[in-house]
Biopython code that builds the backbone (N, CA, C, O; Angstrom):
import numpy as np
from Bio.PDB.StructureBuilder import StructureBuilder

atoms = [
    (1, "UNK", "N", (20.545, -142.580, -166.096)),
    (1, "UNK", "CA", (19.789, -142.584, -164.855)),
    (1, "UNK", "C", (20.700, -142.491, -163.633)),
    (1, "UNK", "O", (20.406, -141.773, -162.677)),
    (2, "UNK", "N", (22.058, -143.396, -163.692)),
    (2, "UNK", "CA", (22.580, -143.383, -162.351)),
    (2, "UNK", "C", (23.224, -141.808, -162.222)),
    (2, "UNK", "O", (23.581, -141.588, -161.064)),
    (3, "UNK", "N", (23.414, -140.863, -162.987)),
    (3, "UNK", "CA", (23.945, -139.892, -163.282)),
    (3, "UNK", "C", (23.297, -139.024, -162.524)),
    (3, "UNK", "O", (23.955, -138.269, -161.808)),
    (4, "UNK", "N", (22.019, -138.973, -162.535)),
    (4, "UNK", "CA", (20.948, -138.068, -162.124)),
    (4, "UNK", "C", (20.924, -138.475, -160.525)),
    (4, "UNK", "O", (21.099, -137.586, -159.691)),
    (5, "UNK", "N", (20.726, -139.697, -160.161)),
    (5, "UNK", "CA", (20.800, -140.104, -159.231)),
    (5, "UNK", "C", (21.839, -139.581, -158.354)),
    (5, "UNK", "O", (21.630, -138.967, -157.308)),
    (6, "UNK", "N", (22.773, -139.816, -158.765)),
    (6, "UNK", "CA", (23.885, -139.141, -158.076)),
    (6, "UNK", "C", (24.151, -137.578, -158.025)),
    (6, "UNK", "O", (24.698, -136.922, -157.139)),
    (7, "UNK", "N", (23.676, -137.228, -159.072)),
    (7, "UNK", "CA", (23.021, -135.339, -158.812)),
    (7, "UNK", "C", (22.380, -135.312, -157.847)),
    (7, "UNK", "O", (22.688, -134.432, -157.043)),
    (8, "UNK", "N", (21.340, -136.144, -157.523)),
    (8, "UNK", "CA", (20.474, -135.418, -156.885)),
    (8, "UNK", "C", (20.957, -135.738, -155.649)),
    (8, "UNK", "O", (20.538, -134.947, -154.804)),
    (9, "UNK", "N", (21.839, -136.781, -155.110)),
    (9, "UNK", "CA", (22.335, -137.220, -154.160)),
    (9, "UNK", "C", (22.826, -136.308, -153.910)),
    (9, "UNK", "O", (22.375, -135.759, -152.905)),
    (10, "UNK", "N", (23.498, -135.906, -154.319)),
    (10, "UNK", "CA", (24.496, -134.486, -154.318)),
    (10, "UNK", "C", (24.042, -132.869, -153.753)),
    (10, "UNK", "O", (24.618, -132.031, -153.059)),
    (11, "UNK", "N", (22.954, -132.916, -154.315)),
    (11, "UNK", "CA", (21.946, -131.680, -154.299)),
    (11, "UNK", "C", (21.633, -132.150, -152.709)),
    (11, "UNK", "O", (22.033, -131.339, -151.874)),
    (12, "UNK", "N", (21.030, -133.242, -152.234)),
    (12, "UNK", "CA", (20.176, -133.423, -151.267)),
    (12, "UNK", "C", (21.594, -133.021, -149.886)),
    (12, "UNK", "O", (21.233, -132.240, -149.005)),
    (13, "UNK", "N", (22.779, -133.463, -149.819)),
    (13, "UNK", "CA", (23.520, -133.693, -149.137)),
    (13, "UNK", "C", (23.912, -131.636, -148.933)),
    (13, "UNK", "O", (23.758, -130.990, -147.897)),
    (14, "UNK", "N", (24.207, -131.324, -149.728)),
    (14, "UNK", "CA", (24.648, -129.413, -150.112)),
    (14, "UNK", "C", (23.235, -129.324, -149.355)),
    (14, "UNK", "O", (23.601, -129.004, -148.224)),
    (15, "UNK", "N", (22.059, -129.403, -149.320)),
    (15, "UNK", "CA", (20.662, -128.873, -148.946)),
    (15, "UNK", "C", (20.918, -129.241, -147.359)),
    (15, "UNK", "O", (20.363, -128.626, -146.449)),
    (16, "UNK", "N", (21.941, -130.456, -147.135)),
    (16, "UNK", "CA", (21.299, -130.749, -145.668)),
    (16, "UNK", "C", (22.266, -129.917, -144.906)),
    (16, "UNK", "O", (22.066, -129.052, -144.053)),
    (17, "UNK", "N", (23.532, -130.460, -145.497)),
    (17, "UNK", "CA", (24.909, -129.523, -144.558)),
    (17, "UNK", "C", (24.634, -128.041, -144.916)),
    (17, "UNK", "O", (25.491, -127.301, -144.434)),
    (18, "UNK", "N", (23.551, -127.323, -145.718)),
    (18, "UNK", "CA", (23.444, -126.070, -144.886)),
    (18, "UNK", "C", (22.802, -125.548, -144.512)),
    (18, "UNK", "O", (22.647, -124.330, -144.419)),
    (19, "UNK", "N", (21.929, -126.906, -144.010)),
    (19, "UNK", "CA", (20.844, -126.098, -142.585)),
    (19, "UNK", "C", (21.565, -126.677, -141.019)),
    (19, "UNK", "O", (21.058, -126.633, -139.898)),
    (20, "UNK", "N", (23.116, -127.293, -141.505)),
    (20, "UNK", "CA", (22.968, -128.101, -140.396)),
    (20, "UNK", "C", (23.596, -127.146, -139.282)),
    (20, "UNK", "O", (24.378, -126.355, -139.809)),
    (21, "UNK", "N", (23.498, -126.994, -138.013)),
    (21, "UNK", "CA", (23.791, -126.196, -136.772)),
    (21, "UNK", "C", (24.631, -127.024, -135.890)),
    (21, "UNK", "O", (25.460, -126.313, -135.321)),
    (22, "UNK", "N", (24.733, -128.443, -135.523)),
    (22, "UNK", "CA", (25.857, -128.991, -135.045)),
    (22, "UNK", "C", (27.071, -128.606, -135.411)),
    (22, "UNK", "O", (27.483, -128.698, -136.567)),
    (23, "UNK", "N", (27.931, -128.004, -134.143)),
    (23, "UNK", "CA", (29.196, -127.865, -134.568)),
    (23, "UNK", "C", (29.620, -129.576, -134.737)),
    (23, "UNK", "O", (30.201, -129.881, -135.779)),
    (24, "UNK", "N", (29.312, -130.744, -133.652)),
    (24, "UNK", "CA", (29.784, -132.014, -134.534)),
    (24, "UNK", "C", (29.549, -132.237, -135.603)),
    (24, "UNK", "O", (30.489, -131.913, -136.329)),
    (25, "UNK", "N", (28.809, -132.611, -136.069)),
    (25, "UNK", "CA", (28.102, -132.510, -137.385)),
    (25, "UNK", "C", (29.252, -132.112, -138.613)),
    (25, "UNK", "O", (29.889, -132.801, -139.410)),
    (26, "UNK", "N", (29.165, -130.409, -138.296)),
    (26, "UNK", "CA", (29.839, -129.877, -138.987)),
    (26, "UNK", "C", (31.500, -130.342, -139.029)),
    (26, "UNK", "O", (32.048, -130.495, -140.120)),
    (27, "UNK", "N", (32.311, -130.569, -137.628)),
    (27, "UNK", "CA", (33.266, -131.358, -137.523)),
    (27, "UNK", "C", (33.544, -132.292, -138.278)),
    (27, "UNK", "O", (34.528, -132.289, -139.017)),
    (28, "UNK", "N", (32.749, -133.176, -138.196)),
    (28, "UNK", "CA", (32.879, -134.318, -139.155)),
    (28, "UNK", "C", (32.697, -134.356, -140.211)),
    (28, "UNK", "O", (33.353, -135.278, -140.696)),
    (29, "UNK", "N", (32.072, -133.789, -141.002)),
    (29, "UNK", "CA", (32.054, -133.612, -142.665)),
    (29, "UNK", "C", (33.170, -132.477, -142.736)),
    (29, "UNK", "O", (33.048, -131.857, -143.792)),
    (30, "UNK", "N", (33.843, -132.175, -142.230)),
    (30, "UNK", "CA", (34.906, -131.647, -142.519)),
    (30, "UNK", "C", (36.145, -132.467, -142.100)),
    (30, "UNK", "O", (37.236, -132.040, -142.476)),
    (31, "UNK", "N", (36.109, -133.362, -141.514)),
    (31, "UNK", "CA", (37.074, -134.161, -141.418)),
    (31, "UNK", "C", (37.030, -135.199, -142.570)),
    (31, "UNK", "O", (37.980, -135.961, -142.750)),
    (32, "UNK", "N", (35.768, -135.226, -143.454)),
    (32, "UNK", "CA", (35.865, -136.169, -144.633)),
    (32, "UNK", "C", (35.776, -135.580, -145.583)),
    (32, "UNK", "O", (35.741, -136.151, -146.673)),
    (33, "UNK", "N", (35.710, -134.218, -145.453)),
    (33, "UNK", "CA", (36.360, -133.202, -146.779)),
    (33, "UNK", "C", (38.022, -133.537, -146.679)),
    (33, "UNK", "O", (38.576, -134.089, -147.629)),
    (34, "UNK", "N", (38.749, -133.173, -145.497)),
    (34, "UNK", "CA", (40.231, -133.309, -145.289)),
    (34, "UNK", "C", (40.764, -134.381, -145.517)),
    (34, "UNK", "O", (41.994, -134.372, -145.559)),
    (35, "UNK", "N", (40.054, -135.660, -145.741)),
    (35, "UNK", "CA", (40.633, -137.035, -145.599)),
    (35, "UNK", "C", (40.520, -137.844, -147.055)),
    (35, "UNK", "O", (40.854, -139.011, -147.260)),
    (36, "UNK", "N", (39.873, -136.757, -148.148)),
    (36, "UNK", "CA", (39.180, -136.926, -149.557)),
    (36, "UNK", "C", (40.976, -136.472, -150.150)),
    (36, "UNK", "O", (41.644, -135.451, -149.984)),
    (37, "UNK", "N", (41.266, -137.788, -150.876)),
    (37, "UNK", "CA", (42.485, -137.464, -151.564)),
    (37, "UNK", "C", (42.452, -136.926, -153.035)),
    (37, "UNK", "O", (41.945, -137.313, -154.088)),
    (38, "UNK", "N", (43.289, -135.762, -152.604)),
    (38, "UNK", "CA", (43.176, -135.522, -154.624)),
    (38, "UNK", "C", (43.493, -136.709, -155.822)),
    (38, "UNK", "O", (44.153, -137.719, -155.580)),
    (39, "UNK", "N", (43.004, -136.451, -156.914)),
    (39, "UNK", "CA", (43.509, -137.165, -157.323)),
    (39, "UNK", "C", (44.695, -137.365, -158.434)),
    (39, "UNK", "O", (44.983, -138.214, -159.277)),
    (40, "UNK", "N", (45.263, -136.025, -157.939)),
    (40, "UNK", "CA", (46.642, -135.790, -158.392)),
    (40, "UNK", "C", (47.414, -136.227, -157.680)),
    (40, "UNK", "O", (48.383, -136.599, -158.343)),
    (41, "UNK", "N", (47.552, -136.414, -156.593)),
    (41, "UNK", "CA", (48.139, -137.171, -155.141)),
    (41, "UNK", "C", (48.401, -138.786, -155.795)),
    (41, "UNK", "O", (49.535, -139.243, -155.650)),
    (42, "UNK", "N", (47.272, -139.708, -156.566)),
    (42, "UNK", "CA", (46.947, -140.812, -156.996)),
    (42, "UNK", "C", (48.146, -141.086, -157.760)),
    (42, "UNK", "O", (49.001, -141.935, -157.507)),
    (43, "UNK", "N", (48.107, -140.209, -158.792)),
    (43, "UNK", "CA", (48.807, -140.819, -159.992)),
    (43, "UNK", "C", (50.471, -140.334, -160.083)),
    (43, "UNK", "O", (50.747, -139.251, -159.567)),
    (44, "UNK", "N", (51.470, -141.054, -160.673)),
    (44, "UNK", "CA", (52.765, -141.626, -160.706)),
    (44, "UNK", "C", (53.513, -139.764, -161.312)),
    (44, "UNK", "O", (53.034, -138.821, -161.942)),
    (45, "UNK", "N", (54.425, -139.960, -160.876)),
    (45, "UNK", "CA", (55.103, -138.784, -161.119)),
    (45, "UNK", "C", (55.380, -138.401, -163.045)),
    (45, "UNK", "O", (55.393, -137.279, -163.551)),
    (46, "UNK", "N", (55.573, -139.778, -163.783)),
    (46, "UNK", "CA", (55.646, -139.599, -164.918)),
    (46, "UNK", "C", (54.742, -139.106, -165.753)),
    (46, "UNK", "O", (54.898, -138.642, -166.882)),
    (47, "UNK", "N", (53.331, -139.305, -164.808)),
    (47, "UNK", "CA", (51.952, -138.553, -165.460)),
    (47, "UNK", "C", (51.990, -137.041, -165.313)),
    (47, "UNK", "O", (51.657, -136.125, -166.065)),
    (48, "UNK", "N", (52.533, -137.090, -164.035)),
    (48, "UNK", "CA", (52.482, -135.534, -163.649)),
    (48, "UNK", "C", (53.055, -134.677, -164.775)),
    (48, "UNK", "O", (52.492, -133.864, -165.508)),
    (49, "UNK", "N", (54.447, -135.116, -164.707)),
    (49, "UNK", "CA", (55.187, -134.821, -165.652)),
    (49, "UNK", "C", (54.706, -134.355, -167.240)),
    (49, "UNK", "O", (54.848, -133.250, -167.765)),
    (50, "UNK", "N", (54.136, -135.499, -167.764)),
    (50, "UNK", "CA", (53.410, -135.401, -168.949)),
    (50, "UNK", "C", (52.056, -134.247, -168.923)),
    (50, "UNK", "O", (51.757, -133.662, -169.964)),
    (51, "UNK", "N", (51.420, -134.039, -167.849)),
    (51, "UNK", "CA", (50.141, -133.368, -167.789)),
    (51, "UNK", "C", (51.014, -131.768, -167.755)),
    (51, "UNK", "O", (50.539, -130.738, -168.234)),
    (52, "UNK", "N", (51.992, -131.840, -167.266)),
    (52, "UNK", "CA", (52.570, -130.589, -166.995)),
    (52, "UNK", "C", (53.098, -129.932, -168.056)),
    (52, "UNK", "O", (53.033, -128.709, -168.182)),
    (53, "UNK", "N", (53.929, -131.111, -169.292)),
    (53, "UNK", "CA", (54.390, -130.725, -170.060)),
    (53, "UNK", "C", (53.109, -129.886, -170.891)),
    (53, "UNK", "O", (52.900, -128.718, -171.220)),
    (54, "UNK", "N", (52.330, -131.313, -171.032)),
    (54, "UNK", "CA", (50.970, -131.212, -171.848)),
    (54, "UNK", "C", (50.603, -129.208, -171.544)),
    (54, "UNK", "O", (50.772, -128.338, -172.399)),
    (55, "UNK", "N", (50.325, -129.084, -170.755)),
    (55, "UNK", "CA", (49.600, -127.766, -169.966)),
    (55, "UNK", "C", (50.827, -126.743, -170.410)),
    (55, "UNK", "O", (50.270, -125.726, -170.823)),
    (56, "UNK", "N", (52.091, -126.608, -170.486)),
    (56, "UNK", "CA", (53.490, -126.114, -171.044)),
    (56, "UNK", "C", (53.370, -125.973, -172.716)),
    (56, "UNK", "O", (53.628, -124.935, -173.325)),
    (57, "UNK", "N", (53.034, -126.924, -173.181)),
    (57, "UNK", "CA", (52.808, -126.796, -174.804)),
    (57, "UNK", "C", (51.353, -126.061, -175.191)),
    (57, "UNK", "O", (51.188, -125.657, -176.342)),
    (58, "UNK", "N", (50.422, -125.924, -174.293)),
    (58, "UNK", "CA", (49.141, -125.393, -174.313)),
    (58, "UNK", "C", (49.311, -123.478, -174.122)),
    (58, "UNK", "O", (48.893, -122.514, -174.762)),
    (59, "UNK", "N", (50.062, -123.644, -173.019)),
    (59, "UNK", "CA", (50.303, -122.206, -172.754)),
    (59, "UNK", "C", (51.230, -121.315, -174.559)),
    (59, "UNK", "O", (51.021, -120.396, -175.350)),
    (60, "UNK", "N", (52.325, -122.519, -174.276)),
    (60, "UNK", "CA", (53.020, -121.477, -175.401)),
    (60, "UNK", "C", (52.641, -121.439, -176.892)),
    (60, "UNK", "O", (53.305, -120.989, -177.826)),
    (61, "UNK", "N", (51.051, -122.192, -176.909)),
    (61, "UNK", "CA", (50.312, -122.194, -178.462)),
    (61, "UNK", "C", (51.061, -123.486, -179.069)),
    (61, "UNK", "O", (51.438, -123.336, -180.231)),
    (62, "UNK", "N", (51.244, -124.311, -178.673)),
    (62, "UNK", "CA", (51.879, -125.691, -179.633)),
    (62, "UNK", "C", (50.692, -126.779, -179.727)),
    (62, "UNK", "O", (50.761, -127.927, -179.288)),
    (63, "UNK", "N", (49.865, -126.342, -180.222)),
    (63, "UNK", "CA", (48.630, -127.149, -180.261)),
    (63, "UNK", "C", (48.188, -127.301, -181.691)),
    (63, "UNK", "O", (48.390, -126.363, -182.462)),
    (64, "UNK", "N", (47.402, -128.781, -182.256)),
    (64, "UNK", "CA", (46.585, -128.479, -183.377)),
    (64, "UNK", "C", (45.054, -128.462, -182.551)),
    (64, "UNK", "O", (44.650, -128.907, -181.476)),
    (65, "UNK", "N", (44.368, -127.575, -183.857)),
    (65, "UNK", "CA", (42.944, -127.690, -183.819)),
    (65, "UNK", "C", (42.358, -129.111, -183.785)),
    (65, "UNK", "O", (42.969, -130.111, -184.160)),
    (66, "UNK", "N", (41.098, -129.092, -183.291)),
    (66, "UNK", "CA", (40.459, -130.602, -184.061)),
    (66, "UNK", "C", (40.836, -130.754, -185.417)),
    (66, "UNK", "O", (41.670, -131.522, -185.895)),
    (67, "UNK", "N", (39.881, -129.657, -186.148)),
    (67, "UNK", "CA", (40.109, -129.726, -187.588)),
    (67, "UNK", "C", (41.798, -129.987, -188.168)),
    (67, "UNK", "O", (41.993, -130.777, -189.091)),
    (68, "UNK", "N", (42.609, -129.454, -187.705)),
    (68, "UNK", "CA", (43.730, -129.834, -187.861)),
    (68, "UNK", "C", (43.894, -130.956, -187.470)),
    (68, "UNK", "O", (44.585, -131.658, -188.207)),
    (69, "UNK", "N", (43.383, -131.560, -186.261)),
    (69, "UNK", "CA", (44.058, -132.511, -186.056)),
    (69, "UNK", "C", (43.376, -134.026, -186.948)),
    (69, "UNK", "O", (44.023, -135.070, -187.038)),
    (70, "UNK", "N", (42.168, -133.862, -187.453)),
    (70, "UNK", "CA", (41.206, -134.397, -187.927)),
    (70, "UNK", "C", (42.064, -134.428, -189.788)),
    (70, "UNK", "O", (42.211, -135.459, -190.443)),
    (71, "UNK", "N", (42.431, -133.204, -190.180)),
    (71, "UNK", "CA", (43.442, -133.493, -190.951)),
    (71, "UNK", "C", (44.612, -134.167, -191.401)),
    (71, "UNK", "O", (44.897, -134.512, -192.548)),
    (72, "UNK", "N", (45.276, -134.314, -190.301)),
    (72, "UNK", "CA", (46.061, -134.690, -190.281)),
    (72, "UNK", "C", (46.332, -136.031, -189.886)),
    (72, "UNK", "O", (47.429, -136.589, -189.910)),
    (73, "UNK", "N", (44.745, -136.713, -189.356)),
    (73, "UNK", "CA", (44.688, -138.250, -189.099)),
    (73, "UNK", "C", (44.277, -138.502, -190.848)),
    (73, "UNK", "O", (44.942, -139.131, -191.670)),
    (74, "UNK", "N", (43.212, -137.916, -191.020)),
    (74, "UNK", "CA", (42.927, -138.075, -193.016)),
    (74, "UNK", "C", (43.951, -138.376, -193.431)),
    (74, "UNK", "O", (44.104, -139.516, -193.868)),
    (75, "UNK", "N", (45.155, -137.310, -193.433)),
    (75, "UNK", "CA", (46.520, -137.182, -194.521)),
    (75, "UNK", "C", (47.376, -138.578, -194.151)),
    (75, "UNK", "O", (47.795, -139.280, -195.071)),
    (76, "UNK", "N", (47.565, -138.866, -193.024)),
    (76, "UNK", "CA", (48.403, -140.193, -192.584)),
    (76, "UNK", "C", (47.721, -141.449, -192.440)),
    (76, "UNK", "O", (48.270, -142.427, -191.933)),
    (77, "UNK", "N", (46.368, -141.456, -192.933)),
    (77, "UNK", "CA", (45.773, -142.912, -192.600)),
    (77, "UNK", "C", (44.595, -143.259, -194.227)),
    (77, "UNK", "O", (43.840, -144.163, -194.585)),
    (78, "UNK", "N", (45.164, -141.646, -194.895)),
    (78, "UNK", "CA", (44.386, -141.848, -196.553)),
    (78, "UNK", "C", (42.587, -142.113, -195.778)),
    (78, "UNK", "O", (42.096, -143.241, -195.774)),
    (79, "UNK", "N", (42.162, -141.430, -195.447)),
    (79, "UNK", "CA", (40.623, -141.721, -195.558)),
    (79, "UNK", "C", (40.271, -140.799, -196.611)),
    (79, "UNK", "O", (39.106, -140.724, -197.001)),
]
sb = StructureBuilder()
sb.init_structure("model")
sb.init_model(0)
sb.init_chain("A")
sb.init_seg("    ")
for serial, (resi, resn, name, xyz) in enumerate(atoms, 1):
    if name == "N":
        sb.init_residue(resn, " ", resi, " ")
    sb.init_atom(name, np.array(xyz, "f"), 0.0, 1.0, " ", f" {name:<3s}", serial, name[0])
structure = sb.get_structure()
């Protein structure tokens, strides 16, 4: 439920900012678009690092499948 809620919150807000005609208006929700931190900005350089590598081993095919990887929890844990 809160999911939807917040869709539609979402929906209603996109519906209003684009009928809206205030250049203030418009000013200001763009000053809280600009002031919205990524949230790559958030997290510690060692994550970065890791997400980067992660995204580095993805590109050059060093990946298992689920099924592989689903294998290979079977083979090392005997289910």
């Amino acid at each position: 439920m809160e999911v939807m809620k917040l869709e539609t919150r979402k929906i209603n807000l996109i519906n209003w900012i684009s009928t809206l005609q205030e250049e203030d208006a418009l000013n200001r929700v763009e000053k809280i678009q600009r002031e919205t931190t990524d949230w790559w900005e958030t997290i510690s350089d060692e994550d970065k690092a890791a997400i980067d590598e992660g995204i580095g081993q993805l590109d050059r095919g060093e990946f298992f499948t689920r099924a592989q990887a689903r294998g290979k929890i079977k083979e090392r844990f005997s289910f």
